[in-house]
C-alpha positions as CSV (number, residue, x, y, z in Angstrom):
1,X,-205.0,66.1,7.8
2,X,-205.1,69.5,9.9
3,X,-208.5,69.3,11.9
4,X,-208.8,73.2,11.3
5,X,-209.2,72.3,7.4
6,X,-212.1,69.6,7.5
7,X,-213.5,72.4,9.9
8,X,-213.9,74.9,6.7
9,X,-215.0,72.2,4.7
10,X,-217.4,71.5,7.4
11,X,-218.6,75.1,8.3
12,X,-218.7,75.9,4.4
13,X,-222.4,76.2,3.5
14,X,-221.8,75.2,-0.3
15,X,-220.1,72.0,1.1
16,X,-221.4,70.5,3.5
17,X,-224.6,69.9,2.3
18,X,-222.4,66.9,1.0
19,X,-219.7,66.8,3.5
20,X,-217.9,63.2,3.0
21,X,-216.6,61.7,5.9
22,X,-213.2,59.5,4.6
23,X,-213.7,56.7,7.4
24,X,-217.2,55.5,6.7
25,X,-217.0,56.8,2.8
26,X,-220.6,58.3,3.7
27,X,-222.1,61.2,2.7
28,X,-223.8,63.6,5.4
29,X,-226.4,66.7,5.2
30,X,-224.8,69.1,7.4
31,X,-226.4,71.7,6.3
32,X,-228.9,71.8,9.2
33,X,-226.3,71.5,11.5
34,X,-225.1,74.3,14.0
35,X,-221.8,74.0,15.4
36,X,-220.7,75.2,18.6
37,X,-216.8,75.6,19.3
38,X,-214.9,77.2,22.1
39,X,-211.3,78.4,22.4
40,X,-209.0,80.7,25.2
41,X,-207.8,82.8,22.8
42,X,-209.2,84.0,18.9
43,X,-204.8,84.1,18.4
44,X,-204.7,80.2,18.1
45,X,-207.9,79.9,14.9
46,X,-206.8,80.2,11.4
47,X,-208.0,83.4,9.6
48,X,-210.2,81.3,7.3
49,X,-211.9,79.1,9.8
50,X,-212.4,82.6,11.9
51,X,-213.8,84.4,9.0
52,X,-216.9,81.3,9.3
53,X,-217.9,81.5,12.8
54,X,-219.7,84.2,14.5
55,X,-217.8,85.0,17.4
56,X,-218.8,85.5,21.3
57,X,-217.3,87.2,23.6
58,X,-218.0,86.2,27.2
59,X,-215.9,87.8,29.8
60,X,-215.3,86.0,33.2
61,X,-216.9,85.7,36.3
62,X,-217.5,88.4,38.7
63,X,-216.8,87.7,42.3
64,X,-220.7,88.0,43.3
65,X,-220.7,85.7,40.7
66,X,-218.9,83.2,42.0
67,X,-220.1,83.3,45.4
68,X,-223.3,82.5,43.5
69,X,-221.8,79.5,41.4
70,X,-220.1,78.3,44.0
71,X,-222.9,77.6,47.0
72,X,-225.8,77.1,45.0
73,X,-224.1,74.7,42.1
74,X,-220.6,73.4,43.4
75,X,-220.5,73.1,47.0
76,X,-223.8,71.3,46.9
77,X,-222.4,68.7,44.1
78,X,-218.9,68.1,45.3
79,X,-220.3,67.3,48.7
80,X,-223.0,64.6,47.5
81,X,-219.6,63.3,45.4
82,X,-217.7,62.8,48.3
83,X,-220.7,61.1,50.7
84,X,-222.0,64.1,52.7
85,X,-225.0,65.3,52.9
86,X,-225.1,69.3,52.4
87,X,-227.6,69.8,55.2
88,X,-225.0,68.6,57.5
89,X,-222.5,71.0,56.4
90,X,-222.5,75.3,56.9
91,X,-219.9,77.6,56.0
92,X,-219.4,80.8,57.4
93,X,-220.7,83.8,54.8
94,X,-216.6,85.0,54.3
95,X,-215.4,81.1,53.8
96,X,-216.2,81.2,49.8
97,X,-214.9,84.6,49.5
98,X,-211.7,83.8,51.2
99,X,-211.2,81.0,49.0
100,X,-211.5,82.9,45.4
101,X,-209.4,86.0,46.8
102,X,-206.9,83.4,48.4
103,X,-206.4,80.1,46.6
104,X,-208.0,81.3,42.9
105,X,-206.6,83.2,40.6
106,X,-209.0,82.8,37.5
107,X,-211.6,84.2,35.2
108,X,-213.9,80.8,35.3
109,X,-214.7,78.6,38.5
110,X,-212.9,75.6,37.6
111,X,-209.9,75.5,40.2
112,X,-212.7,77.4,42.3
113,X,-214.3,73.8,42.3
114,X,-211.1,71.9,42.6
115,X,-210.5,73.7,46.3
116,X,-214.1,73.0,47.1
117,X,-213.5,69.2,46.5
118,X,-210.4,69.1,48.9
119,X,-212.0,70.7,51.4
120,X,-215.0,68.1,50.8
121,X,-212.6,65.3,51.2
122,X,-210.6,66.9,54.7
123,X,-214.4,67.2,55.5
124,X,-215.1,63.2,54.8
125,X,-212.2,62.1,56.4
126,X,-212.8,64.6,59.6
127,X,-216.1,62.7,60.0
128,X,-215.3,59.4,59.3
129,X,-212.4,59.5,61.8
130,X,-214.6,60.6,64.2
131,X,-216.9,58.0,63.5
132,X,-214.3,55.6,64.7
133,X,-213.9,57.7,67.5
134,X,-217.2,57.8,68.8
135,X,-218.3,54.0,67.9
136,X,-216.7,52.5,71.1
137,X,-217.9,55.7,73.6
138,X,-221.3,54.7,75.1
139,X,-224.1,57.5,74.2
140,X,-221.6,59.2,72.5
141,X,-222.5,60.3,68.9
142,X,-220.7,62.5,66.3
143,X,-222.0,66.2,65.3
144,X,-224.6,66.0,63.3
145,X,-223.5,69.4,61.2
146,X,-219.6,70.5,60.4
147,X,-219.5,74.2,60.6
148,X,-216.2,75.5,58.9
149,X,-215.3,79.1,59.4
150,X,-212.4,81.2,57.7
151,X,-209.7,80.6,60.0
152,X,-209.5,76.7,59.1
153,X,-209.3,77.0,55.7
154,X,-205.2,77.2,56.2
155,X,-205.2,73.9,57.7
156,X,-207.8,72.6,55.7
157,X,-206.3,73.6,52.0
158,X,-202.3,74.9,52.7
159,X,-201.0,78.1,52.4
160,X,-202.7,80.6,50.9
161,X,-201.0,80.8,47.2
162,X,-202.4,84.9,46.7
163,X,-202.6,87.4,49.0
164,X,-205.9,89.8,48.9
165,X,-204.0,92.9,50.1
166,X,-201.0,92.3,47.6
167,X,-202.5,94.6,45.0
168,X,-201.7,98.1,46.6
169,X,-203.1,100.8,45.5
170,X,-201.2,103.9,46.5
171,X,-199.7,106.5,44.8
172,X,-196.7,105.3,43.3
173,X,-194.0,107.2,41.2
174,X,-192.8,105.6,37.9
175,X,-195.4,102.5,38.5
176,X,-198.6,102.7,36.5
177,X,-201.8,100.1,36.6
178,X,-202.5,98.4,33.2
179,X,-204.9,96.1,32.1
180,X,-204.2,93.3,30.1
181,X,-206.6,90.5,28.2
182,X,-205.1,87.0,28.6
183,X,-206.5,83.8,27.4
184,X,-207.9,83.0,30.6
185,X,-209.6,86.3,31.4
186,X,-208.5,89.9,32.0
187,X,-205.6,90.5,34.1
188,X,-204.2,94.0,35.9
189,X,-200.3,93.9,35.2
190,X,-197.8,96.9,37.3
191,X,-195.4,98.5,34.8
192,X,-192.9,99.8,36.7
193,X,-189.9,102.5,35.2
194,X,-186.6,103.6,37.0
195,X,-184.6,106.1,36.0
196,X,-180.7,105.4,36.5
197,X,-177.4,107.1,35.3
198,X,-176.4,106.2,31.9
199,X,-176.7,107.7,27.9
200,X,-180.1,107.3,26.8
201,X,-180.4,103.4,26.6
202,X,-184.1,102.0,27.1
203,X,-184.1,98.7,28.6
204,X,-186.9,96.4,28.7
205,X,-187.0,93.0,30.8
206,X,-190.3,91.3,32.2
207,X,-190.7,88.3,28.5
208,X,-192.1,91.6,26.3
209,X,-193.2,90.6,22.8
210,X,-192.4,93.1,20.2
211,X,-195.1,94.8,19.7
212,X,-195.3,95.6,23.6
213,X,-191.4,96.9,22.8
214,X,-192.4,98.8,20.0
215,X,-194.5,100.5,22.7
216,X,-192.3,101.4,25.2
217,X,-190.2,103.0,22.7
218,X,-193.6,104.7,20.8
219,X,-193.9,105.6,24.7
220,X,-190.4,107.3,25.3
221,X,-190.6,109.2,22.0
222,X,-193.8,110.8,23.5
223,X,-191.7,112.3,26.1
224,X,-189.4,113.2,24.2
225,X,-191.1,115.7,21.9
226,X,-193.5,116.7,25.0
227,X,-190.1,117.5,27.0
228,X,-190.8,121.1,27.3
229,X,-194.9,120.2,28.7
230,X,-194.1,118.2,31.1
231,X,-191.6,120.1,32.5
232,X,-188.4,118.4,31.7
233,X,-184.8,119.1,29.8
234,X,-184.7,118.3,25.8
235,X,-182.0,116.2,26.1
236,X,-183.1,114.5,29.6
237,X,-181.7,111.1,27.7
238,X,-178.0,112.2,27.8
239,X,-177.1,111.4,30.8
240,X,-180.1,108.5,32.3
241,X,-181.3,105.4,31.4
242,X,-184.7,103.9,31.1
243,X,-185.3,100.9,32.6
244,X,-188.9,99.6,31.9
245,X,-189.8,95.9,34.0
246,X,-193.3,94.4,34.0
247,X,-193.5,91.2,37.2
248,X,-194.0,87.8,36.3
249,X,-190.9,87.9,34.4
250,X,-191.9,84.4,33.4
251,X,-195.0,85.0,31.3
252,X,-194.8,86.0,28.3
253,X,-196.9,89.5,27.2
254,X,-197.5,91.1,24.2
255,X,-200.1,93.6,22.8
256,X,-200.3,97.0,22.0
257,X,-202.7,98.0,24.6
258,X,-200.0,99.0,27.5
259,X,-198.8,102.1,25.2
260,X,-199.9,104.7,27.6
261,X,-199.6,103.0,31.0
262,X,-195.9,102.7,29.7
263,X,-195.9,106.2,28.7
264,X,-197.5,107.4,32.0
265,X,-195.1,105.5,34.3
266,X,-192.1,106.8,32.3
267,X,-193.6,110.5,32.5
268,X,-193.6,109.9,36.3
269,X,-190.3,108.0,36.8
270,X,-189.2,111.1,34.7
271,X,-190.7,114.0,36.4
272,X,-190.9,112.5,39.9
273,X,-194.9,112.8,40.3
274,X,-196.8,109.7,41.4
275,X,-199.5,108.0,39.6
276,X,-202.9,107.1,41.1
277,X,-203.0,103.9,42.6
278,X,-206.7,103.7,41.9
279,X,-206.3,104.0,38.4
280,X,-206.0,101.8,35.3
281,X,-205.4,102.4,31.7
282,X,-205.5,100.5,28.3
283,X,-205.1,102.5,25.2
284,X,-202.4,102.0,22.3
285,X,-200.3,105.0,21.8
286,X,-198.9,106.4,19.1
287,X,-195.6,108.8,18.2
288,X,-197.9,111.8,18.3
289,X,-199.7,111.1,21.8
290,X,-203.0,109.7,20.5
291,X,-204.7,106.9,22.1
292,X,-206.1,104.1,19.9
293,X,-208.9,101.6,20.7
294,X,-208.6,98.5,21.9
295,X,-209.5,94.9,22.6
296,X,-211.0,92.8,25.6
297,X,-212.7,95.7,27.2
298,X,-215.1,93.8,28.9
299,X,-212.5,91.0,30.5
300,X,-210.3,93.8,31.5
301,X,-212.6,96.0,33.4
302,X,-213.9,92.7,35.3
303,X,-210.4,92.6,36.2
304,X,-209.9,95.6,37.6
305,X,-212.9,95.4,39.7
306,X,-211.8,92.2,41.4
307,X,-208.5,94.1,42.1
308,X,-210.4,97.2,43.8
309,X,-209.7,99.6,40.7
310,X,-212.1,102.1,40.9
311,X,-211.0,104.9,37.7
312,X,-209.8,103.2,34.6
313,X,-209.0,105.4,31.4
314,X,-210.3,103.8,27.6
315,X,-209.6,104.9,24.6
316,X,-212.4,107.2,23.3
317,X,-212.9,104.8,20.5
318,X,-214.0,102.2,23.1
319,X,-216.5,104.5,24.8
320,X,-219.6,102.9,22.3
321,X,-218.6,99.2,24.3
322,X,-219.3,101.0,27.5
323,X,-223.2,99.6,27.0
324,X,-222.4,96.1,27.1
325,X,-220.4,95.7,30.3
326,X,-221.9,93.9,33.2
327,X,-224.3,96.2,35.3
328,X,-222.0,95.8,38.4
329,X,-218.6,96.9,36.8
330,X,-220.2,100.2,35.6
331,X,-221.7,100.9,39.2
332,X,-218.2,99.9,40.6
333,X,-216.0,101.9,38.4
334,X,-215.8,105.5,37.0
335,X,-214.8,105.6,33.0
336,X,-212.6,108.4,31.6
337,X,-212.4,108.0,27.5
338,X,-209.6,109.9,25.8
339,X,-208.3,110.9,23.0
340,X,-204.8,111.8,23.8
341,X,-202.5,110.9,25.8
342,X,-202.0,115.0,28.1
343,X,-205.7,113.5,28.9
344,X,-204.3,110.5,30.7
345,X,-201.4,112.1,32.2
346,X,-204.4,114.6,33.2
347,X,-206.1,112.0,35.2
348,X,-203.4,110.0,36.1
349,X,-201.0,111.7,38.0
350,X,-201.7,112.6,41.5
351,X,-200.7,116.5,40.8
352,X,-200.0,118.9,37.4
353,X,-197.2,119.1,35.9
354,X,-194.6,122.2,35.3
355,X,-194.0,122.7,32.0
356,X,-191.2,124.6,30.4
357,X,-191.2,127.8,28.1
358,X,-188.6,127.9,25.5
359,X,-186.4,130.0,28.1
360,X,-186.6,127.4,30.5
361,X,-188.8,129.0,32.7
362,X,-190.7,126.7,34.9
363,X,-195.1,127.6,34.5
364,X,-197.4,125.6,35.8
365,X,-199.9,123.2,33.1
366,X,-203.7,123.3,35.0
367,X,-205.2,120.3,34.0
């Protein structure tokens, strides 16, 4: 039957002191037992199975990390594996950096070690054709040690499939940083907002589940009532359209934690003011402006330190997680809990806002 049932039945103290397995038609004494299971994402475990497991969280890697991983554990194993001896092999100190900011993409070290075994095997061939080389040539004898710097890594593993420098962090009008928790890590995600000639229409496009669409327009109502503080006409809707897009179209994304990096790039698409570019935000948003807590803190600000984020905004409700995040993410980035969503706008945008009176008389909102 379903696996996820004989794993209650399993994990169920009163039973499995007696658990029957239906192959043998034996009894066992699981009852001393303790089961480890893994999974990507909590999303894919029934509710009852959950509710009978104490849960981990273990966020992924950081990139001194994987430098770490990767020379001391992997190179030394994948080049045993493929017939070289690692004292006859040295890598340049930027060659295993260059090849998690260029050719990974990941919260874990597994393609990490895929890369490191392809250049292993360019590295056994390299030597064994010059082997073959060498054999004939008298008193000639091949290099004892293969020294591989950065600038061979194109010919030795292809183009580059990510670009360091592609995450840019100026100040950008209408495009806010968010922070999203995927099943293979954190991720940072650009929400981007234009502002075009229409009648009021929102328009979403970038594979958003509903309850990310149920944020934009949570997002859009914010503005609306908060017309007047952030400086803009009541009825701004009449005559523009909203058009909110988040990249990798292809992906599918959903979650309510992108509520106010929606509602800050809309503010700024809006009012013309740029946001921070070295600023990220995760908060759910409601009609009224509040930020709510979220999930996947700790994957998400590992995130946004690989991707040289150095302010990101939490939910106030979050602030007790603050404790358990990795020493180096709390000396690498500043934390700004809120409780409401004029204290992201606050911090986000790059200058203060002009709000309206009732007269439509432009004053100035100090943050």
């Amino acid at each position: 039957g379903d696996p996820s049932a004989a794993l209650v039945e399993v994990l169920e103290p009163e039973q499995n002191k007696a658990f029957n397995d239906h192959y043998l038609e034996a009894d066992y004494d699981l009852s001393q037992v303790l089961f480890i299971t893994t999974a990507n994402s909590l999303a894919t475990i029934p509710e009852p199975l959950r509710d009978r497991m104490e849960i981990i969280r273990l966020a992924g890697y950081l990139d001194q990390e994987k430098y770490a991983i990767a020379r001391q554990f992997l190179l030394p194993r994948q080049l045993r594996l493929h017939g070289l001896d690692p004292a006859t092999v040295s890598l340049d100190a930027d060659v295993i950096p260059a090849i998690v900011h260029s050719y990974t993409r990941e919260a874990g070290v597994r393609d990490l070690e895929r890369r490191i075994a392809r250049l292993c095997r360019k590295l056994a061939r390299a030597r064994a054709e010059r082997q073959v080389t060498y054999a004939p040539m008298e008193g000639a004898e091949p290099p004892h040690v293969d020294h591989v710097v950065s600038s061979m890594l194109h010919a030795m593993l292809g183009v580059a499939p990510f670009d360091p420098a592609a995450n840019n962090i100026e100040d950008k009008v209408g495009v806010a940083t968010g922070l999203a928790y995927t099943s293979v890590g954190g991720d940072v995600l650009e929400i981007e907002v234009s502002v075009v000639p229409g009648r009021g229409r929102l328009q979403l496009t970038g594979t958003l589940g509903d309850v990310m669409k149920e944020s934009a327009s949570a997002a859009l109502s914010y503005a609306r009532a908060r017309a007047n503080a952030l400086g803009l006409e009541r009825e701004f809707l009449r005559t523009r359209d909203l058009h909110v897009h988040i990249p990798a179209g292809a992906t599918p994304k959903d979650g309510p934690s992108a509520g106010i990096a929606i509602a800050s790039a809309i503010v700024s698409a809006l009012t013309g003011i740029p946001l921070r570019g070295d600023v990220a935000m995760t908060g759910e948003i409601t009609l009224r402006g509040r930020v709510l807590g979220i999930g996947g803190l700790k994957e998400k600000t590992v995130a946004a330190l690989r991707n040289r984020v150095t302010h990101v905004i939490l939910p106030q409700e979050n602030a007790r997680d603050l404790d358990e995040l990795p020493a180096e993410v709390k000396a690498g980035i500043h934390f700004h809990p809120v409780r409401s969503m004029d204290e992201v706008l606050a911090i986000a945008l790059a200058r203060s806002v002009v709000a309206r009176s009732d007269e439509e008389t432009p004053t100035m909102v100090a943050h």
